[in-house]
C-alpha positions as CSV (number, residue, x, y, z in Angstrom):
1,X,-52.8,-104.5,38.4
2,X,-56.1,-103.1,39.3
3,X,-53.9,-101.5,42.4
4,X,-51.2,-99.7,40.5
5,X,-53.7,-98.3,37.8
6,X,-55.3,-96.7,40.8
7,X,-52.2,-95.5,41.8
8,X,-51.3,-93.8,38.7
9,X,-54.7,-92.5,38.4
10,X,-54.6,-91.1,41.6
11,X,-50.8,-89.2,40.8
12,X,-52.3,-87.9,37.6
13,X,-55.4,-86.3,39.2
14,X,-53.0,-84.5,42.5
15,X,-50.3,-83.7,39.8
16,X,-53.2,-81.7,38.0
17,X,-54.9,-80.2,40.9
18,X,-51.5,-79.1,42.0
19,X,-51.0,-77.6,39.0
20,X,-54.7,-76.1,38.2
21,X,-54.5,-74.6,42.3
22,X,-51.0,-73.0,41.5
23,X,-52.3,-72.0,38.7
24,X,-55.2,-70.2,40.4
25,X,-52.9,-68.8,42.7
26,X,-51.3,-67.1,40.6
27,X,-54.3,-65.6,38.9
28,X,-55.4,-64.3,42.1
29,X,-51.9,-62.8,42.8
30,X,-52.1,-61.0,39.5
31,X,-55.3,-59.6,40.6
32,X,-54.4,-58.7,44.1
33,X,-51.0,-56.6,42.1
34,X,-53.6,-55.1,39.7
35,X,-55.9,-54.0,42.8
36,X,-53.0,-52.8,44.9
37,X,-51.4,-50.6,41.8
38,X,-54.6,-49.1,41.3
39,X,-55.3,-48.2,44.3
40,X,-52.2,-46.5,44.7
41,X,-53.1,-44.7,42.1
42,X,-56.2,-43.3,43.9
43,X,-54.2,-42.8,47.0
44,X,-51.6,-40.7,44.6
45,X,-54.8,-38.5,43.4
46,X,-56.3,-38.3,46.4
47,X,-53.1,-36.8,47.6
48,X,-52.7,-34.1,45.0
49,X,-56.5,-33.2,45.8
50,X,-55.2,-32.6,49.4
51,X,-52.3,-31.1,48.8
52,X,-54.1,-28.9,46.6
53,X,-56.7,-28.1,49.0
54,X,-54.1,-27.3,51.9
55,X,-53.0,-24.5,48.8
56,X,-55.9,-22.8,48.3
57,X,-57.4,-20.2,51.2
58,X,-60.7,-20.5,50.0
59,X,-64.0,-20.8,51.8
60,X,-63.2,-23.6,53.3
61,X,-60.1,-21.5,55.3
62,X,-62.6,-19.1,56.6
63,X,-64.9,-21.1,57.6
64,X,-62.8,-22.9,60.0
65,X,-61.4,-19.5,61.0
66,X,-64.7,-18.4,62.2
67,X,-65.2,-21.7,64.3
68,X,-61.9,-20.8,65.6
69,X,-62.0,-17.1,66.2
70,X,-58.6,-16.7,63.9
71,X,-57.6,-15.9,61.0
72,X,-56.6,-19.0,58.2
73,X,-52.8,-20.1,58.8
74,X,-51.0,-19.3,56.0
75,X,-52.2,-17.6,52.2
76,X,-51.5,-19.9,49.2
77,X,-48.2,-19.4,47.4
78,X,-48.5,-19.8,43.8
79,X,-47.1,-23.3,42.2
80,X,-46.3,-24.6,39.2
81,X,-48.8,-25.5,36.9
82,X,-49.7,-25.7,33.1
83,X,-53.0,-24.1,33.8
84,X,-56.0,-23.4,30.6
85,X,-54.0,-23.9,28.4
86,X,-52.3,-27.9,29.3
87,X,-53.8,-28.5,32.8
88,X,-54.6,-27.9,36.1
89,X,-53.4,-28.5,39.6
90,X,-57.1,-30.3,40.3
91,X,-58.0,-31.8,36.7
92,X,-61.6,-33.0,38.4
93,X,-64.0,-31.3,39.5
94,X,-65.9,-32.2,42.2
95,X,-69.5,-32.9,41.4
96,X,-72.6,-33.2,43.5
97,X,-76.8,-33.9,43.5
98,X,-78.9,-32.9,46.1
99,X,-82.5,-34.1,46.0
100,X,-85.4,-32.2,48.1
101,X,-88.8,-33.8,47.9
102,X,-91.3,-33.5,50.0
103,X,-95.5,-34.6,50.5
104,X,-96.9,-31.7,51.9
105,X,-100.6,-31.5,53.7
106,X,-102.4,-28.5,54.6
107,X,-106.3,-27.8,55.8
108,X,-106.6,-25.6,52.8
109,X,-107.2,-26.5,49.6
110,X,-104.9,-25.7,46.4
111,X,-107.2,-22.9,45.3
112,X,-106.8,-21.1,48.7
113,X,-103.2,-21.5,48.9
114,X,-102.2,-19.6,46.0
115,X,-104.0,-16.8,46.8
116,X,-102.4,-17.1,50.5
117,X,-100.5,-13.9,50.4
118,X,-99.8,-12.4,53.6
119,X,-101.4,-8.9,53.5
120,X,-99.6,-5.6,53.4
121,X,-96.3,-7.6,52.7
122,X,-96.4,-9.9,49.7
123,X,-99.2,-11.4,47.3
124,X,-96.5,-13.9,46.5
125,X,-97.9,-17.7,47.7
126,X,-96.0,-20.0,48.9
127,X,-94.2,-22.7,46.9
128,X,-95.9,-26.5,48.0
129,X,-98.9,-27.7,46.9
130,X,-101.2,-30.0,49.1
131,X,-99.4,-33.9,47.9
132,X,-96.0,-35.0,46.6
133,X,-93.9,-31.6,45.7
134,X,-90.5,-31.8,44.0
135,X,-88.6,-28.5,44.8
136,X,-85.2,-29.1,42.9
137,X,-82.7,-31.4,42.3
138,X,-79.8,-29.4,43.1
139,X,-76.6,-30.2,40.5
140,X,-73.3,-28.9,42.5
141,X,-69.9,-28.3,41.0
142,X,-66.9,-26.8,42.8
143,X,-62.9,-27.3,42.2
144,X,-59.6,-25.1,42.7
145,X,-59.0,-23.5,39.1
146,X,-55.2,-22.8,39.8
147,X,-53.7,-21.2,43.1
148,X,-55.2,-17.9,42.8
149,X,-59.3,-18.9,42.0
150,X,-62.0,-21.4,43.0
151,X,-65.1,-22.0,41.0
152,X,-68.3,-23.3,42.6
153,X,-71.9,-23.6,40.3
154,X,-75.2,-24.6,41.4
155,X,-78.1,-26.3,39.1
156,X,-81.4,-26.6,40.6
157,X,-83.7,-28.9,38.4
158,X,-86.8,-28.6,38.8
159,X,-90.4,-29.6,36.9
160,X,-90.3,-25.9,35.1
161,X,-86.9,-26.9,33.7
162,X,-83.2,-26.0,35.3
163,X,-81.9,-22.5,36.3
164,X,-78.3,-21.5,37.1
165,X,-79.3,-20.0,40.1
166,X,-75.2,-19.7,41.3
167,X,-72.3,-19.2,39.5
168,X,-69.3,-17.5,40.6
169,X,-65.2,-17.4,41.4
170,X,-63.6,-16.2,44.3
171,X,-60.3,-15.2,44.6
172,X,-57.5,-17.4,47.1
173,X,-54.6,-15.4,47.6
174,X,-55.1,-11.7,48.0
175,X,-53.3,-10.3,50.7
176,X,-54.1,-9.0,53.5
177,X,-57.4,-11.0,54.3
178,X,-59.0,-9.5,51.2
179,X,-61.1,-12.1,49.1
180,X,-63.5,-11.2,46.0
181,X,-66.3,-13.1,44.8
182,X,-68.1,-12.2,41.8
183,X,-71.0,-14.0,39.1
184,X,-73.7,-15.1,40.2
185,X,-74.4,-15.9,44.1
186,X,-76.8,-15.8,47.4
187,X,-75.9,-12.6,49.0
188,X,-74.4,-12.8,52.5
189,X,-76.6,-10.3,53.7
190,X,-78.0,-12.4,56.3
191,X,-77.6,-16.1,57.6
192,X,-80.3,-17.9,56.0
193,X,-80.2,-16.0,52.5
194,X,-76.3,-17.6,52.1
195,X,-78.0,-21.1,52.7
196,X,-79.2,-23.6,50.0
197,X,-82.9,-24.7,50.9
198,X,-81.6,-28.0,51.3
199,X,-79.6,-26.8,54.7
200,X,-82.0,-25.1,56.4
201,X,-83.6,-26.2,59.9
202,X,-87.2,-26.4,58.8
203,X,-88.8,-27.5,55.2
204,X,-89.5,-23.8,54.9
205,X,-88.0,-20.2,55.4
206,X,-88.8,-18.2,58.0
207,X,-91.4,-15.9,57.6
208,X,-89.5,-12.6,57.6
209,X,-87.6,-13.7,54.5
210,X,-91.1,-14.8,53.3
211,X,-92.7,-11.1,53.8
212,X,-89.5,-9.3,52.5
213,X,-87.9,-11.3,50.1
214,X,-90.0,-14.2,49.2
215,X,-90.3,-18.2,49.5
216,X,-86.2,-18.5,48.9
217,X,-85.1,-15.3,50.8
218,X,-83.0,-13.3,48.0
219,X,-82.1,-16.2,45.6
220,X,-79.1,-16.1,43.3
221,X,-77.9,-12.8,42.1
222,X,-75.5,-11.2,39.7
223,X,-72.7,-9.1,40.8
224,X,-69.3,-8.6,42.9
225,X,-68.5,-9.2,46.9
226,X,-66.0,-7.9,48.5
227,X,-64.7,-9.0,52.0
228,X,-62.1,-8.0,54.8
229,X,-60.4,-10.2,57.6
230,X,-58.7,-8.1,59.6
231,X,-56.3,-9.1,62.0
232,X,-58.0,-8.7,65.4
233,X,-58.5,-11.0,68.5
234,X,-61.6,-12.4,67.4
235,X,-62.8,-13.6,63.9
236,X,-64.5,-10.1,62.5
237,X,-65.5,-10.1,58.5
238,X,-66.1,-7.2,56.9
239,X,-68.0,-7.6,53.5
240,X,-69.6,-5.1,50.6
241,X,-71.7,-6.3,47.4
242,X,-72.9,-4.5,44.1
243,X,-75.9,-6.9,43.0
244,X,-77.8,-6.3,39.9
245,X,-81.1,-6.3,42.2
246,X,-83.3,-8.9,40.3
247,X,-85.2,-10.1,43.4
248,X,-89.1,-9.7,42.3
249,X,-90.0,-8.8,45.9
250,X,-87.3,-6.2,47.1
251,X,-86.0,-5.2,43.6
252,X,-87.4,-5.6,40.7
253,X,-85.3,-6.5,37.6
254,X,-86.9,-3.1,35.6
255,X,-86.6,-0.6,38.7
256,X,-83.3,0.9,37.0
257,X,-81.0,-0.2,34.4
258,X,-77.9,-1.3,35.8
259,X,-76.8,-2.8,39.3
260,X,-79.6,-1.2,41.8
261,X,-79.2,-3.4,44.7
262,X,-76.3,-2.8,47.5
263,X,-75.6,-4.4,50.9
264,X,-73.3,-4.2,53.5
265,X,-72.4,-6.5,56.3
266,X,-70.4,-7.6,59.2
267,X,-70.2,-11.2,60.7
268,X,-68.3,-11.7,64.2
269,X,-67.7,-14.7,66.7
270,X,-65.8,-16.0,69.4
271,X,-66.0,-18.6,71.9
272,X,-68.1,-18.6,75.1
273,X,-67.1,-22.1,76.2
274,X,-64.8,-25.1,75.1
275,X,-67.7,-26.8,73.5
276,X,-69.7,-23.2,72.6
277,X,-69.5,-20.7,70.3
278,X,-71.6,-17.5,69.7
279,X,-71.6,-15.6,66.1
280,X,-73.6,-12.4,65.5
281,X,-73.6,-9.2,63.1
282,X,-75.6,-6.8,61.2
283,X,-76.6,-6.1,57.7
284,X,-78.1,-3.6,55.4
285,X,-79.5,-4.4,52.1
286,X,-80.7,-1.3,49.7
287,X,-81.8,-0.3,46.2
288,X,-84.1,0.8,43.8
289,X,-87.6,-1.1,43.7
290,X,-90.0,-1.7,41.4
291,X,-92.3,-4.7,41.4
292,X,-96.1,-5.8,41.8
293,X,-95.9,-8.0,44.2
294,X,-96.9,-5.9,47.6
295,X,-100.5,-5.0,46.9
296,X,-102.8,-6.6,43.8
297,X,-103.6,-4.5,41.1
298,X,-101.1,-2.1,41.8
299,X,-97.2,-1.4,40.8
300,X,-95.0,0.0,43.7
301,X,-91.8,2.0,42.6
302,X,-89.4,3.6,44.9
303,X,-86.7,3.0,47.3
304,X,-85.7,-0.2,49.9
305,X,-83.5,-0.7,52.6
306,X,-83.7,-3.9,55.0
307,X,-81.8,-3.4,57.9
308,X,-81.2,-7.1,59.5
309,X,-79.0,-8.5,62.5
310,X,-78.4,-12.5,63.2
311,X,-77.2,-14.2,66.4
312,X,-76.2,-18.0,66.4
313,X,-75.3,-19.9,69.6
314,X,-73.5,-23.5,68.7
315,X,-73.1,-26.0,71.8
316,X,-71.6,-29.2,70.1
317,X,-70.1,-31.4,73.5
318,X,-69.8,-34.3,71.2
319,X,-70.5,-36.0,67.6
320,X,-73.7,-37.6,68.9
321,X,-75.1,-34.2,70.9
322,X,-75.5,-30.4,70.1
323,X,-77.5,-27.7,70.4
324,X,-78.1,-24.9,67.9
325,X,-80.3,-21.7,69.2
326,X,-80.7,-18.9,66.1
327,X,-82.2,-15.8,66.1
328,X,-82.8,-12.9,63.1
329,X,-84.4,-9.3,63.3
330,X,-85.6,-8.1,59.9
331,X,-86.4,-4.4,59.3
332,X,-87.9,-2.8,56.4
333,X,-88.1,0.9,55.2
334,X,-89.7,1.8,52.0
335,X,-90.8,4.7,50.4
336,X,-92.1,5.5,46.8
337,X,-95.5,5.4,44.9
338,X,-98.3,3.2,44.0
339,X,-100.0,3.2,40.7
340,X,-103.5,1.6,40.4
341,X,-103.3,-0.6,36.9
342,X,-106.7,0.4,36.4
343,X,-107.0,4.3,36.9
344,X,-103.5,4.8,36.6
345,X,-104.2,6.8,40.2
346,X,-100.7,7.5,41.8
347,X,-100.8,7.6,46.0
348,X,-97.8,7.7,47.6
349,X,-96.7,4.7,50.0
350,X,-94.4,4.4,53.4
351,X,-93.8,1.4,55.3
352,X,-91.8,1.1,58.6
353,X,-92.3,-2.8,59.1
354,X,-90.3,-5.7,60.9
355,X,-90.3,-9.4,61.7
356,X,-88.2,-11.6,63.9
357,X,-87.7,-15.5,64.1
358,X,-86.2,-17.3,67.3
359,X,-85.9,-21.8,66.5
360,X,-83.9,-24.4,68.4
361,X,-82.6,-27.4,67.3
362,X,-81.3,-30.2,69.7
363,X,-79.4,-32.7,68.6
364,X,-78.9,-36.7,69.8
365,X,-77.4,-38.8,68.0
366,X,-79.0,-39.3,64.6
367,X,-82.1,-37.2,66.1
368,X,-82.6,-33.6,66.1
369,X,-85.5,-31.8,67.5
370,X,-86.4,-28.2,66.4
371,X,-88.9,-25.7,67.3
372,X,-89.8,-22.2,65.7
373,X,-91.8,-18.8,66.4
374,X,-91.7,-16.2,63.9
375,X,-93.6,-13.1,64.2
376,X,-93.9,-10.0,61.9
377,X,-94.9,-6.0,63.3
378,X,-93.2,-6.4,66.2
379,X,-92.4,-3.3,67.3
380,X,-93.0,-1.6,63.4
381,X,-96.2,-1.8,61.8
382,X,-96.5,1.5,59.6
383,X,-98.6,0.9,56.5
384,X,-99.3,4.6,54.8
385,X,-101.3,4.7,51.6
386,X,-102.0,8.2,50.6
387,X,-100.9,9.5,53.7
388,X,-103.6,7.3,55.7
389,X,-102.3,4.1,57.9
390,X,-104.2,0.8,56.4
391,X,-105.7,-1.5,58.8
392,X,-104.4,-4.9,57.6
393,X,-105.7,-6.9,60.7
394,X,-103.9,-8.6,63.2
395,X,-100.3,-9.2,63.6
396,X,-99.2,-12.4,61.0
397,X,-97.2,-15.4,63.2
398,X,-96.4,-18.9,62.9
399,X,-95.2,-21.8,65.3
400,X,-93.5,-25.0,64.1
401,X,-91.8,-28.3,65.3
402,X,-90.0,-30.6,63.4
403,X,-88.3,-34.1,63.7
404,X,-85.3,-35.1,61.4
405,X,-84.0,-38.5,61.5
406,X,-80.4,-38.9,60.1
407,X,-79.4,-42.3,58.8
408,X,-75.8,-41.2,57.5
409,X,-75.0,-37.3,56.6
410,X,-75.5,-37.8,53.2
411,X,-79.4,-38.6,53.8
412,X,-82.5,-37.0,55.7
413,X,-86.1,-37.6,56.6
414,X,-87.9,-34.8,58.4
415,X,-91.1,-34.4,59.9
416,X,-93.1,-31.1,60.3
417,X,-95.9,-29.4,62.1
418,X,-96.6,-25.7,61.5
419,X,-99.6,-23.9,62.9
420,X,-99.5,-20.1,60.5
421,X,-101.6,-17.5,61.2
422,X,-100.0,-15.1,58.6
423,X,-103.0,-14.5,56.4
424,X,-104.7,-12.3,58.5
425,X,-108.3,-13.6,58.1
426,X,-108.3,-15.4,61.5
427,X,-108.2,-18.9,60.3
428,X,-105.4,-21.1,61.0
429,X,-103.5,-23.2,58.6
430,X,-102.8,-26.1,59.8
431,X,-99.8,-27.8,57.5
432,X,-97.9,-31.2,57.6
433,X,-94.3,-31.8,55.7
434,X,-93.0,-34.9,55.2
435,X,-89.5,-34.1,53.7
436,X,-86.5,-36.1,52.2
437,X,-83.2,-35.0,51.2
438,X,-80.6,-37.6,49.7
439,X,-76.7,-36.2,48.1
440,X,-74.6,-38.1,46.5
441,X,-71.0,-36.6,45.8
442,X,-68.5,-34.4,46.9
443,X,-70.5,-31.4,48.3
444,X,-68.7,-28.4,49.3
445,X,-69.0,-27.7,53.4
446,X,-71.1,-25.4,54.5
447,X,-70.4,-21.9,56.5
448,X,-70.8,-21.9,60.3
């Protein structure tokens, strides 16, 4: 008896098991064909994102024309879409954060620093102070708008609030290599004044842009580029911009009303090896000025013009090794008048001044190794105040080396030495950056 109670027993409990694990099964099978129909769906957006993308000659097209010494394949042919007013061909924009944070460590105290101007140039400091410094948060958007526009906006936050410091379209599918930007944007007057702070070599500018155009080179500024890509052997742009001219160093928002700030440029490159490639060009940048910001106690008002040339050389054998060896010349010609805020006296000012910065970064695997001299008067030192040539001491100059360690390419620790000797006064300072940059997000590639 005892026997065949167990045995029944025992059919009950495999009968149910049976039933609870086909049971589970088929839970699990209904989540697998929930998983799988989703991400199809991704896959199916993901697709139209791409396909979109492949429609659109935007940045992005010219970029990897000038890495490939062409011209982009085809121009985008206008589609079918609902647009403003029902939809888009990209409904999502894609959205990035950049942090860049950074401790900071100098031989000078806090007091000194913002009064570390660098004499006959600027009496603008720099922007760290010695411990933890936050420079931005940088909030990125960019999408296709239809076939014919891109959008692209940039947010820094910082502890002062948060600035729109870019906001612009440009135009996909003029003909004829023509593309217009216009809003607000970084000029492409020169290499590093197109760059986000976030993508340069070193934890600070170079200290040309410093002496001419401040911490950030030119910053964000409203107006209208135009560019060419003509249809030669090698990649050759050709580019013009009206800016409003609100740079407090070159410019001066109140030097005239209206757009007072003008540049022209040309960018070129071609390939010196399989693995190389060498990109050069000059620039002019001109306008109306009107600022205080090159002596103390005294406004300057008058006329700019920064002539500038850049050459890059790109070795890149390999994902895991590179090398990167940039050079820029700035120079500046000024004339105008100075007016003593005191006195009111007016004396008449001309300046014939340049700077230069040669770096190199190496690259091994998730290393890279960089090193930077940058120099200003060197070959134009002309400083005429009243007719009479100042004597602003010796020539201003900095060294630098720096470490980055890359874990991924969406992070970035970096370690920096720089030895400056810009102030004039014969005392060196000596200053330290720890930096980190993180992004999340879909962040929008950056030029050559």
């Amino acid at each position: 008896m005892r026997k065949k109670t167990a045995f029944f027993l025992f059919l009950f409990v495999f009968s149910f098991a049976v039933r609870s694990f086909g049971s589970d099964i088929d839970s699990r099978l209904t989540v697998l064909e929930e998983t799988i129909k989703q991400q199809g769906k991704t896959i199916e957006e993901q697709q139209k994102v791409i396909n979109g993308l492949k429609e659109e000659l935007g940045p992005g097209k010219r970029d990897e024309a000038a890495k490939t010494g062409g011209k982009p394949q085809e121009e985008a042919r206008p589609q079918e879409v609902t647009g403003f007013f029902g939809g888009s061909s990209m409904t999502n924009p894609n959205i990035s954060l950049v942090l860049d944070t950074f401790y900071y460590s100098s031989n000078r105290k806090d007091a000194e620093l913002v009064k570390s101007g660098i004499p006959g140039f600027t009496t603008v400091p720099p922007e760290q102070n010695n411990g933890f410094n936050l420079r931005a948060a940088e909030l990125f958007l960019f999408s296709p708008v239809d076939p014919y526009f891109n959008l692209y906006s940039n947010l820094p936050v910082t502890e002062d609030g948060i600035e729109l410091e870019e906001a612009y379209f440009v135009t996909t599918s003029l003909p004829e290599g023509l593309q217009v930007k216009g809003g607000k944007f970084k000029s492409n007057f020169s290499r590093l004044d197109a760059q986000h702070p976030h993508a340069w070599d070193f934890a600070d500018i170079a200290l040309p842009y410093r002496a001419f155009l401040g911490p950030e080179g030119l910053g964000g500024e409203k107006g209208v580029q135009v560019t060419y890509l003509p249809s030669l052997p090698v990649y050759t742009l050709l580019g013009a911009e009206a800016l409003q001219g609100e740079n407090d160093l070159l410019f001066g928002k109140d030097a005239q009303s209206g757009s007072h700030g003008f540049s022209f440029f040309i960018k070129s490159s071609f390939e010196t090896t399989e693995n190389s490639t060498f990109y050069f060009g000059p620039s002019v940048l001109f306008g109306k000025t009107r600022n205080t910001n090159i002596l103390d106690g005294a406004e300057f008002s008058g006329k700019s013009a920064l002539y500038g040339m850049e050459a890059v050389w790109k070795w890149k054998p390999s994902k895991q090794q590179g090398l990167i060896l940039q050079s820029e010349y700035l120079s500046l010609t000024q004339n105008g008048n100075l007016t003593d805020a005191v006195t009111a006296n007016v004396d008449s000012l001309k300046r014939r001044q340049d700077g230069f910065y040669a770096q190199g970064i190496y690259q091994l695997d998730r290393w890279r190794f960089g090193a930077r001299y940058d120099m200003l008067e060197l070959f134009a030192d002309s400083f005429e105040q009243a007719g009479i040539q100042q004597n602003l001491g010796t020539k201003p100059w900095r060294v630098t080396g720096s470490v980055d360690y890359n874990p991924t390419e969406f992070s970035r620790i970096r370690f920096q030495y720089t030895r400056d000797r810009s102030a004039r006064d014969d005392r060196a300072n000596n200053e330290f950056f720890v930096q980190l940059i993180f992004g999340i997000g879909a962040h929008a590639a950056h030029a050559f």
